[in-house]
VONUSE-87789 format. One record per residue: residue in one letter; z, y, x of N, C-alpha, C in turn. Coordinates in steps of 0.001 Angstrom, whole numbers, padded with zeros to 6 digits, always signed. Example, Ala and Ser with C-alpha at 12.3 -4.5 7.8 and 13.67 -1.06 7.14 Angstrom:
BEGIN
A+007800-005690+013190+007800-004500+012300+007800-003300+013200 S+007080-002250+012850+007140-001060+013670+007870+000030+012900 
This chain:
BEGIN
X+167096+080948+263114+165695+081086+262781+165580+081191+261271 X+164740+082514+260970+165241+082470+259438+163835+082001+258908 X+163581+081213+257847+162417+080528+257067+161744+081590+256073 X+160352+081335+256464+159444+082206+255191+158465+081695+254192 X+158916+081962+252957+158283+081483+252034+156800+082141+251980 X+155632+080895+252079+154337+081651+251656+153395+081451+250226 X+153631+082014+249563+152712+082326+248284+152118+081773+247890 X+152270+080861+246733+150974+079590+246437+150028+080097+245531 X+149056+080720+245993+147750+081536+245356+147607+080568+244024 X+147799+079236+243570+147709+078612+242442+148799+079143+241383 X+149726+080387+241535+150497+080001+240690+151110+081821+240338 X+151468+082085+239762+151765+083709+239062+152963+083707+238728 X+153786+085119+239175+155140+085371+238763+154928+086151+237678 X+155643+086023+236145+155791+087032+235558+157370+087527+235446 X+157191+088527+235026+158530+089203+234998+158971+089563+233664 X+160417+088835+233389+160656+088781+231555+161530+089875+231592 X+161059+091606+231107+162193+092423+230834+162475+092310+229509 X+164413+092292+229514+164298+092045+228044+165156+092867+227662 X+165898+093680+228220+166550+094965+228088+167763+096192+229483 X+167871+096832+229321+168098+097695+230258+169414+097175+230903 X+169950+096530+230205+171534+095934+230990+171439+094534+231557 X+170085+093834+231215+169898+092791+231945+169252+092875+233086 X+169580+091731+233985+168401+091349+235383+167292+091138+234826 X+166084+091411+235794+165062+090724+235426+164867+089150+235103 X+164048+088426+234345+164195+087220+235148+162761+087040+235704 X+162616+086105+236196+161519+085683+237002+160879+084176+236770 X+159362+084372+236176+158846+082696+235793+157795+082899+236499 X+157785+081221+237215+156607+080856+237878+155775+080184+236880 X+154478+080742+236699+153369+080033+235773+152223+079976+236713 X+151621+078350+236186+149918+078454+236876+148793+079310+236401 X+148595+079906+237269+147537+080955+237061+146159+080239+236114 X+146003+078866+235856+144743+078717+235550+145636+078879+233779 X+146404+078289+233335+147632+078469+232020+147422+079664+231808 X+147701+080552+232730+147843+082226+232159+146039+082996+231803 X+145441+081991+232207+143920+082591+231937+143404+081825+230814 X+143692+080577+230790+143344+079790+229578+143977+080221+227989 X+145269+080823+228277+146061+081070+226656+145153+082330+226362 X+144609+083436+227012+144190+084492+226436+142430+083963+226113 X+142232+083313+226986+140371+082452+226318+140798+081308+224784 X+141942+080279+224596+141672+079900+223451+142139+081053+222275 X+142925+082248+222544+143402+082721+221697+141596+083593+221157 X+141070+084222+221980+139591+084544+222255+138913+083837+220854 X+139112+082140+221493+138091+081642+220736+138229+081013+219509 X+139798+081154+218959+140346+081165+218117+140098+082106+217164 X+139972+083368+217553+139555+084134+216815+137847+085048+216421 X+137171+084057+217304+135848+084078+217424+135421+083195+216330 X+136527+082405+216291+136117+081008+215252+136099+081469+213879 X+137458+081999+214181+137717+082850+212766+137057+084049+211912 X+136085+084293+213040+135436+085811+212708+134129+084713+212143 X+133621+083867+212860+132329+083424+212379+132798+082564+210952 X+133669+081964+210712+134059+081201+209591+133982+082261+208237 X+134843+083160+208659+134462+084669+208100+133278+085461+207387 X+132701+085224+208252+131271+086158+207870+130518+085132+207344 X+130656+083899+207214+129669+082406+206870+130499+082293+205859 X+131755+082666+205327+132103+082453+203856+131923+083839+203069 X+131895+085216+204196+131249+085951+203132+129829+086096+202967 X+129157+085087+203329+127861+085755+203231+127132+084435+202043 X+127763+083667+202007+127790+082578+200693+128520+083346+199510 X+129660+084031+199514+130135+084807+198466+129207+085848+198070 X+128591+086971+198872+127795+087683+199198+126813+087151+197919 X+126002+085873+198584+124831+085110+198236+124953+084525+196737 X+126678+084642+196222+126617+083442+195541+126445+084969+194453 X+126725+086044+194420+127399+087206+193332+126351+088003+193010 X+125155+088302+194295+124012+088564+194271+123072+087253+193100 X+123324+086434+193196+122494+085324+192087+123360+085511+190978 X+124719+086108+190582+125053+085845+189277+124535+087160+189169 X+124676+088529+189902+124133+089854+189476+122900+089625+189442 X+121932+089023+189569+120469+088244+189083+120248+088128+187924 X+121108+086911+187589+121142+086430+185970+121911+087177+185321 X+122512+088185+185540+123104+088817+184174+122199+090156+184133 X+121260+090515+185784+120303+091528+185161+119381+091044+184418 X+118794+089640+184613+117401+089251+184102+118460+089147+181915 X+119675+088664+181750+120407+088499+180945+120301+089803+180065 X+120755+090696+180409+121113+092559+180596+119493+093046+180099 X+118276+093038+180677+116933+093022+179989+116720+092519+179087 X+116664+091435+179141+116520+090414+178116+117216+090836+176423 X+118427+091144+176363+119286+091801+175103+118627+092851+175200 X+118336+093906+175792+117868+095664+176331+116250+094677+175202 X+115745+093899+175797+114069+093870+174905+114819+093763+173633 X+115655+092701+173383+115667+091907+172289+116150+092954+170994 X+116955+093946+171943+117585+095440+171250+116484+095930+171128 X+115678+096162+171562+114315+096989+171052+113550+096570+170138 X+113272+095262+170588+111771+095429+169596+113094+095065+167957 X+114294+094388+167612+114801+094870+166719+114907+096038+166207 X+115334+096809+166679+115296+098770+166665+113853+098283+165792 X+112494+098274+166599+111163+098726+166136+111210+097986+164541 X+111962+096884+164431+111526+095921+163949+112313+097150+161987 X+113502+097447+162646+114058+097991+161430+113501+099230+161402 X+113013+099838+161737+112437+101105+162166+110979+101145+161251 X+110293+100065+161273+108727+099175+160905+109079+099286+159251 X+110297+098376+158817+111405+098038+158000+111381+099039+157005 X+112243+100104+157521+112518+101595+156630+111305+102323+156411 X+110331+102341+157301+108946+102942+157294+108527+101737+155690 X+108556+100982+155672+107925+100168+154886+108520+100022+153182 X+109602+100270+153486+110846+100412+152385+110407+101802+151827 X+110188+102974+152416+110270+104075+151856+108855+103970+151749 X+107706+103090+151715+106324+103405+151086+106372+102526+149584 X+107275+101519+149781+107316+100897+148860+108475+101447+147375 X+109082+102014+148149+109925+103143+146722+109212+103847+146010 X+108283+104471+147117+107558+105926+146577+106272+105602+145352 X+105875+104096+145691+104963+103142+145411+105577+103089+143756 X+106696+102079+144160+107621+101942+142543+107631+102917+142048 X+108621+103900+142293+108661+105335+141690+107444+105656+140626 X+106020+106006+141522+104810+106550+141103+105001+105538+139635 X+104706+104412+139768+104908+103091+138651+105581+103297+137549 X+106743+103706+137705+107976+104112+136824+107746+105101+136190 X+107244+105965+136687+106521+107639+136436+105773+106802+135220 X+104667+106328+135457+103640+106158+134475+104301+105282+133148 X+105234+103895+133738+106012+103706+132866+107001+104596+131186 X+106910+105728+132117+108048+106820+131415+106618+107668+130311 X+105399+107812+131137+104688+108599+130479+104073+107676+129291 X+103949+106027+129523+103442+105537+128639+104391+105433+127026 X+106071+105432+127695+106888+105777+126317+106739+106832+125959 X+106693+107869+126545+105935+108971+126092+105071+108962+124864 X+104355+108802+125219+102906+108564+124225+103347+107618+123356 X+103696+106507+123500+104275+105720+122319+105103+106418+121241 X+106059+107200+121866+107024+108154+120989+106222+109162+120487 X+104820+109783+120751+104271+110741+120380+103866+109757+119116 X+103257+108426+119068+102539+108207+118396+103673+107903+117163 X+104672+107839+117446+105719+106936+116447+106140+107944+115499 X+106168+109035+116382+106145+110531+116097+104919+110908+114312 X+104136+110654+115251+102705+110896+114042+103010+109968+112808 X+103338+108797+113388+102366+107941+112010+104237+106763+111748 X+105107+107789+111712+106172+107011+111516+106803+107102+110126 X+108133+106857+109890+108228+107211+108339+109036+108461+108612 X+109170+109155+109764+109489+110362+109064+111027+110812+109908 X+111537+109262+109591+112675+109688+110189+113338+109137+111593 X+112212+108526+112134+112220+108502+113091+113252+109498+114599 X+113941+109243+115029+114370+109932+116266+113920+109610+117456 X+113581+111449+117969+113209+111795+118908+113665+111047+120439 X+113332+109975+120608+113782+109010+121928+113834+109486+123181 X+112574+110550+123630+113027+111349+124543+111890+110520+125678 X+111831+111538+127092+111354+110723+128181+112188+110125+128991 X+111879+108821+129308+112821+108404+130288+113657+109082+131404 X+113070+109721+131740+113963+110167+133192+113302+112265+132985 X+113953+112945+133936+113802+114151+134325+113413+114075+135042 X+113181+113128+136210+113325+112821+137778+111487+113252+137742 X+111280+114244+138477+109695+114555+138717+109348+114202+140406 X+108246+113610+140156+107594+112979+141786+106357+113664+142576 X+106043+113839+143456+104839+114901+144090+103709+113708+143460 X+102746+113725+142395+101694+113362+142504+100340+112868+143182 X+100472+113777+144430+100020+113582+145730+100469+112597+146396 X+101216+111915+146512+101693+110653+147260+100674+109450+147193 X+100549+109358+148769+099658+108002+148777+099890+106503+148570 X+098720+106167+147441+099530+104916+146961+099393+103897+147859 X+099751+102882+147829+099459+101680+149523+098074+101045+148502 X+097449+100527+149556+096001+100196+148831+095879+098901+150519 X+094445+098492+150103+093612+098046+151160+092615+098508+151450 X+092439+100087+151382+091532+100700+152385+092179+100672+153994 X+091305+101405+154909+091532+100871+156135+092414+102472+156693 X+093284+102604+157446+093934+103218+158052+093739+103615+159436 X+094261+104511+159737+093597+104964+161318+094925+106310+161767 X+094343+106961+163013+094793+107967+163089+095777+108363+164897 X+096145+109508+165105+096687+109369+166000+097601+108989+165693 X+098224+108246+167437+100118+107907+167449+100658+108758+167472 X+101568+109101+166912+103134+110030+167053+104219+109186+167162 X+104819+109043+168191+105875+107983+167645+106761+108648+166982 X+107860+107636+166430+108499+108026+165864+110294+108506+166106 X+111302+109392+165924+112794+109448+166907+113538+108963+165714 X+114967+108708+166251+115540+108044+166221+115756+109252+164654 X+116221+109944+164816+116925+110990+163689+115402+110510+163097 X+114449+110768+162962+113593+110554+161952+114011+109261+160887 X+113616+108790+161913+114095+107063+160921+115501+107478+159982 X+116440+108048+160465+117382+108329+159647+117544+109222+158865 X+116808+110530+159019+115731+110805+157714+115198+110187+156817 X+114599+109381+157086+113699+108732+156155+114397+107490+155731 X+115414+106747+156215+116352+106150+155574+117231+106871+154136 X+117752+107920+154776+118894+108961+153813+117617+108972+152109 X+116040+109492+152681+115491+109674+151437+115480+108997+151117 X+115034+107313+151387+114677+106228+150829+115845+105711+149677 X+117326+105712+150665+118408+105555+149652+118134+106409+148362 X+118268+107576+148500+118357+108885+147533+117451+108253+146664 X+116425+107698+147039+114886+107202+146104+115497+106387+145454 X+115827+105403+145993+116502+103823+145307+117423+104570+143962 X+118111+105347+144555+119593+105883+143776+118591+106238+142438 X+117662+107322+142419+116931+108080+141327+116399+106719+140543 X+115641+105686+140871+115277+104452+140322+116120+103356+139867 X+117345+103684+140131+118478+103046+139417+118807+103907+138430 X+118698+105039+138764+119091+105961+137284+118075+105488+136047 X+116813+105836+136636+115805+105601+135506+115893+104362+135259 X+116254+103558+135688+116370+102229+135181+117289+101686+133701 X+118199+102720+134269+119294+102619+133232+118994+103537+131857 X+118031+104354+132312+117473+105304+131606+116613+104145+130166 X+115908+103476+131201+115031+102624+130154+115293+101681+129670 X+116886+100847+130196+117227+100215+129177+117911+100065+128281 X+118221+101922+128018+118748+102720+127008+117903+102825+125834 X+116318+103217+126040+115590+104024+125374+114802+102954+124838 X+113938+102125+126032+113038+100950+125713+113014+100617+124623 X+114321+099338+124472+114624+098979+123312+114511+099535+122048 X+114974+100431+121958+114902+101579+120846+113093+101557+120593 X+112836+101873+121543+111535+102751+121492+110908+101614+120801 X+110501+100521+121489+109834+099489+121045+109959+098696+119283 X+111656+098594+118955+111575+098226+117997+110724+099752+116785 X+111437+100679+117010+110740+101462+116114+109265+101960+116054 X+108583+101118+117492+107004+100780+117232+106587+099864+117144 X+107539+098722+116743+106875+097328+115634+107413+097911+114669 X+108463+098636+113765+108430+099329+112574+107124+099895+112434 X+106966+100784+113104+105710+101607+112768+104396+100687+112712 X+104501+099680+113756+102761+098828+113300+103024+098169+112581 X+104168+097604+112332+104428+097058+110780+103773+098142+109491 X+104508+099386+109189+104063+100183+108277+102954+100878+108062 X+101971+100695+109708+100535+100851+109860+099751+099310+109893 X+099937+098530+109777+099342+096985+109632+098858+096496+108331 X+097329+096531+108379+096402+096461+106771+096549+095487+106205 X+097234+094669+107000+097470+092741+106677+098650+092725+105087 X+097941+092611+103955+098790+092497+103192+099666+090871+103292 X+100973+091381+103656+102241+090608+103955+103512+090932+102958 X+103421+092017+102791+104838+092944+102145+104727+092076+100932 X+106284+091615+100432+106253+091059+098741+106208+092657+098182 X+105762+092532+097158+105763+093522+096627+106691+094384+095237 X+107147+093354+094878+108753+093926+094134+109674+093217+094980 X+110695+093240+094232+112636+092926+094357+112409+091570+094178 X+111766+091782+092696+111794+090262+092528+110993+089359+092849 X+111254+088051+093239+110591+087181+093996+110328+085897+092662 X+110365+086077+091724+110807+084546+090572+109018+084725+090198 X+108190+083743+090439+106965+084007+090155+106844+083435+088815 X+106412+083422+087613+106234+083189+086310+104888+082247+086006 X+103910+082600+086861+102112+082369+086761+101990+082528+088072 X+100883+081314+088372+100516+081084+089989+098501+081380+089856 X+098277+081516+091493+096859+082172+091075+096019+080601+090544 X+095197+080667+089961+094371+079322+089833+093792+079142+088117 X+093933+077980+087824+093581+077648+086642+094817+077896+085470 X+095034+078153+084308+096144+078092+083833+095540+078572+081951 X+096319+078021+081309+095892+078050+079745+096620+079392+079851 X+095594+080517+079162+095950+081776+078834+097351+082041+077258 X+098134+082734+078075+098922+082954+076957+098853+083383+075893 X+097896+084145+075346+096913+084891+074626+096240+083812+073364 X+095458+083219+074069+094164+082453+073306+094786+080902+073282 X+095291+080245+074285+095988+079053+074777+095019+077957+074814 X+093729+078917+076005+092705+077816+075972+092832+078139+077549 X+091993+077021+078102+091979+077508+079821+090952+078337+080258 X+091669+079426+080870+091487+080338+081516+091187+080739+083160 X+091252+081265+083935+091102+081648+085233+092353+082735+085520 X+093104+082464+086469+094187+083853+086788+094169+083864+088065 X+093460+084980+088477+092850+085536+089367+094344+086380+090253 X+095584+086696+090275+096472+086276+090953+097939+085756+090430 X+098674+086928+091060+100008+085922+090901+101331+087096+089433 X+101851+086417+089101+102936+087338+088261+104440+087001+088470 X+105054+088151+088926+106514+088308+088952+107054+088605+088253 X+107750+088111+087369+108751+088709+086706+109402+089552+087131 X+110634+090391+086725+111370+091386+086992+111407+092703+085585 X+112356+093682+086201+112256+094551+085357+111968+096055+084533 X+111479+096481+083685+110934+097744+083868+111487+098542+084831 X+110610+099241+085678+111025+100208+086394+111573+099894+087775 X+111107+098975+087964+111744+098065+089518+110526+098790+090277 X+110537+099090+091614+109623+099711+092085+109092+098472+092715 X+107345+098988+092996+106393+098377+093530+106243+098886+094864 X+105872+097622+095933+105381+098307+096943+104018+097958+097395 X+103606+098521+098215+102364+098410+098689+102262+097030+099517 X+101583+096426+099511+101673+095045+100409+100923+095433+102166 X+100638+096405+101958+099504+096587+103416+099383+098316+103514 X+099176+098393+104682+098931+100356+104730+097394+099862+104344 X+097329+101377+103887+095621+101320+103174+095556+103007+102330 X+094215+103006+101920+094091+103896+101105+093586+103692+099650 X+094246+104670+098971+094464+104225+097016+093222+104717+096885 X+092330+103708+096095+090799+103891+095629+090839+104213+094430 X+091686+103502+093638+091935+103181+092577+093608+103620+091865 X+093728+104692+090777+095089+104955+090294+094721+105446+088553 X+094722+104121+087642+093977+104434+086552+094671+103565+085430 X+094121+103388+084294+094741+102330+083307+094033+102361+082510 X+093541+100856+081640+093054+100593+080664+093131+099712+079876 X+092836+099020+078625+093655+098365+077773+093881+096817+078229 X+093485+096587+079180+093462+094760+079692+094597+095093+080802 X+094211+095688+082106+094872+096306+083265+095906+096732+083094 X+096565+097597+081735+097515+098515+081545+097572+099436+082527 X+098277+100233+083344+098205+101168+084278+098488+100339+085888 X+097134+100414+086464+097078+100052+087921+096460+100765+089208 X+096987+100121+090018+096226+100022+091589+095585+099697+092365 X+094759+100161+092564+093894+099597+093927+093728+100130+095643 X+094204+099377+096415+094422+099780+097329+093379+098750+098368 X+092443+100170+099262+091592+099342+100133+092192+099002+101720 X+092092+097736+101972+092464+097717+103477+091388+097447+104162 X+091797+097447+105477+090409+097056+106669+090498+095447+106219 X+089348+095254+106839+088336+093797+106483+087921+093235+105614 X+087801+094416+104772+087286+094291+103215+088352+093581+102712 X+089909+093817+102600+090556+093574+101346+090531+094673+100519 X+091613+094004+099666+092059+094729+098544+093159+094205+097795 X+094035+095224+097580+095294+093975+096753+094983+095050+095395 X+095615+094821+094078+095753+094975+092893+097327+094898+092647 X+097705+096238+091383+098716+095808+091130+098501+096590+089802 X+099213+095539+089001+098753+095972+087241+100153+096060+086532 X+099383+096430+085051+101047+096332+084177+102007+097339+084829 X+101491+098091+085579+102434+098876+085715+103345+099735+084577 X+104277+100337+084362+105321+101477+083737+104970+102877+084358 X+104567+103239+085446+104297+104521+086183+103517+104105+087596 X+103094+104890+087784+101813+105443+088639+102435+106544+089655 X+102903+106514+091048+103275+107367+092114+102645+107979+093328 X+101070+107608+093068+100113+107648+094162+099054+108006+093259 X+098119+109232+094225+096745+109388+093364+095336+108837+094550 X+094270+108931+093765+092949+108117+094508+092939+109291+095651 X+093210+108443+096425+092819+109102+098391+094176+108963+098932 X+095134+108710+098618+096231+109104+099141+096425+108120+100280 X+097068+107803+101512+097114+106991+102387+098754+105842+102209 X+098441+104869+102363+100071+104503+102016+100338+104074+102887 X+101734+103475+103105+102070+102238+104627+102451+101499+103515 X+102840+100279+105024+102689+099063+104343+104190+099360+103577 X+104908+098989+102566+105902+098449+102149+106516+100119+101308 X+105607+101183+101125+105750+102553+100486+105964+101828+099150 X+106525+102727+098774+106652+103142+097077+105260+103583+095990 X+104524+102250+095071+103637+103218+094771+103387+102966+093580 X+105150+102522+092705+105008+102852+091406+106203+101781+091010 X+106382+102021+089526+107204+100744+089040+107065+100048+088008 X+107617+098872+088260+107291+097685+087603+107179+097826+085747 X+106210+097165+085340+105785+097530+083439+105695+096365+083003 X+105304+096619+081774+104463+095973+080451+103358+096371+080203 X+102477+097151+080715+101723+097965+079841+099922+096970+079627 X+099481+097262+079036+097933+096497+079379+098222+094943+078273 X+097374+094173+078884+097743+092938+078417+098837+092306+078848 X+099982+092115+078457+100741+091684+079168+101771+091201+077773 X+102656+090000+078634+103748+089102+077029+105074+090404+077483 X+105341+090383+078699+106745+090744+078849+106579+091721+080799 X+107788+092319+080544+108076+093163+082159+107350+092358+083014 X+106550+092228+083799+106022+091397+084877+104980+092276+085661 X+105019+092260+087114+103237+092629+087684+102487+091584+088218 X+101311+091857+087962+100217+091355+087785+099774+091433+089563 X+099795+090531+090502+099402+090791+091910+098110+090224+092374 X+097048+091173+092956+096284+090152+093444+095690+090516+094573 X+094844+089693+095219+094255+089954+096258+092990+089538+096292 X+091988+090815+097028+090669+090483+096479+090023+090651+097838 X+088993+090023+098279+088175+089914+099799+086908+090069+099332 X+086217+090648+099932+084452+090788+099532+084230+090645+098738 X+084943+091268+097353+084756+090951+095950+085110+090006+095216 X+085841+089235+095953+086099+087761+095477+088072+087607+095236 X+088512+087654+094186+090042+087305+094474+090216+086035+095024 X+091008+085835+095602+091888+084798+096890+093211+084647+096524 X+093747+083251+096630+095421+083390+096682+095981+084029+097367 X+096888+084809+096847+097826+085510+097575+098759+085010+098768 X+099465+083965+098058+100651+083528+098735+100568+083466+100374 X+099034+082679+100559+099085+082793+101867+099133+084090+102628 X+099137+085090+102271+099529+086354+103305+100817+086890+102914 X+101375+087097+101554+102894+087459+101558+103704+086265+102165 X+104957+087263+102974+106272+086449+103234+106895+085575+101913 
């Protein structure tokens, strides 16, 4: 009697091929084992897919908030770049009103040495040199000066090449105002001292000593006359020195007076503004006639004896509304 095996529906044959020269082999596994390994492997990787997408969607979440802050970041420099731009832009606009401003300034500066040199020109001694105008540099006249009237008008804005236009001139401007600068503190100097020469040699203020020599002999005031050797009045001052020493004029003025007579010996009279008058007597020679104009510290004769007089000396004085005055206080 031969025995038959019947099939335990709980349980699965698989079959292990593992190459062509071997038997099969043959494993009994429980069927609920062979359904369970392919469900945890399932949910193993279900796990893994959701773990997955829940760490990219926090990565996702986290890169989206830094691309946030570096756009709101990214604007933020983008304004801060702009209104700078406007700000230098405002800047150079403002720079090149204020050159054009100076400039105009400098201009008038140059025209006022001008005229100074014209005048130094006229009423100088002669030998004066031609100082020149400050600069060559010529400016449109038309240029508007900045003021506080009120402004208006349409917008145009302004491009980028403009501004750098108007930068390039502004430099170029600066550059020309450094020239003239150097221009004037070439000339200035010059200019100026040889127009305190000149208002010196146009200045009615008798100051100038009037010879070489300075050794005074007789002071203005009371004094016993050398003559009579009783007291007298000496109405100014006497220098010694020697024939033929030249005299100068103490003040610009005009000669009223170019005459001689036996007290005076041969003298001068010269009128200045504010009702002076200086005197100069005892002269040796006479170099100026009545009208002639003098400056201050000219040549307008040389030193004598002539008139009443002991020895070489001139006779100096100074006279105000008819009245002689000490000298000393206005000569150096």
């Amino acid at each position: 009697m031969r025995s038959v095996s019947v099939p335990n529906p709980n349980r699965m044959t698989l079959l292990v091929l593992r190459d062509a020269n071997r038997p099969v082999k043959q494993m009994q596994v429980s069927k609920p084992l062979v359904v369970a390994v392919p469900l945890l492997a399932l949910l193993s990787i279900s796990g893994l897919i959701v773990s997955l997408q829940v760490r990219s969607e926090q990565t996702v979440s986290r890169l989206e908030h830094q691309l946030e802050q570096q756009t709101l970041a990214f604007e933020a420099v983008v304004t801060n770049k702009d209104e700078a731009i406007q700000r230098l832009q405002n800047e150079v606009i403002s720079l090149s009103s204020q050159s054009k401003e100076m400039m105009e300034r400098m201009e008038r500066v140059a025209e006022l040495e001008a005229e100074l040199q014209k005048f130094i020109d006229k009423y100088g001694d002669g030998d004066a040199k031609n100082l020149g105008k400050l600069s060559s540099l010529s400016w449109d006249e038309t240029l508007d000066a900045l003021g506080d009237s009120g402004v208006g008008g349409e917008f145009i804005a302004v491009h980028d090449n403009e501004i750098e236009r108007l930068a390039a001139s502004t430099r170029d401007e600066f550059a020309a105002m450094n020239e003239m600068l150097d221009e004037m503190e070439k000339h200035v100097p010059l200019t100026l001292k040889k127009a305190k020469q000149t208002q010196y040699s146009l200045s009615g203020t008798p100051s100038e000593w009037p010879t070489l020599s300075t050794r005074l002999t007789s002071n203005f005031g009371y004094r016993t006359d050398p003559f009579t050797g009783r007291a007298a009045f000496h109405a100014g001052i006497d220098i010694a020195g020697k024939v033929g020493d030249p005299v100068y004029a103490a003040a610009a003025g005009k000669v009223i007076t170019a005459d001689r007579d036996g007290s005076h010996g041969k003298y001068i009279v010269i009128e200045h503004p504010g009702g002076l008058q200086t005197w100069y007597m005892h002269l040796s020679d006479i170099d100026v006639s009545v009208g002639d104009e003098v400056k201050k510290g000219a040549s307008i004769g040389n030193l004598g004896s002539t008139g009443r007089s002991t020895g070489p000396h001139l006779h100096f004085e100074i006279v105000k509304g008819g009245k002689a005055i000490d000298p000393m206080p206005y000569l150096k």
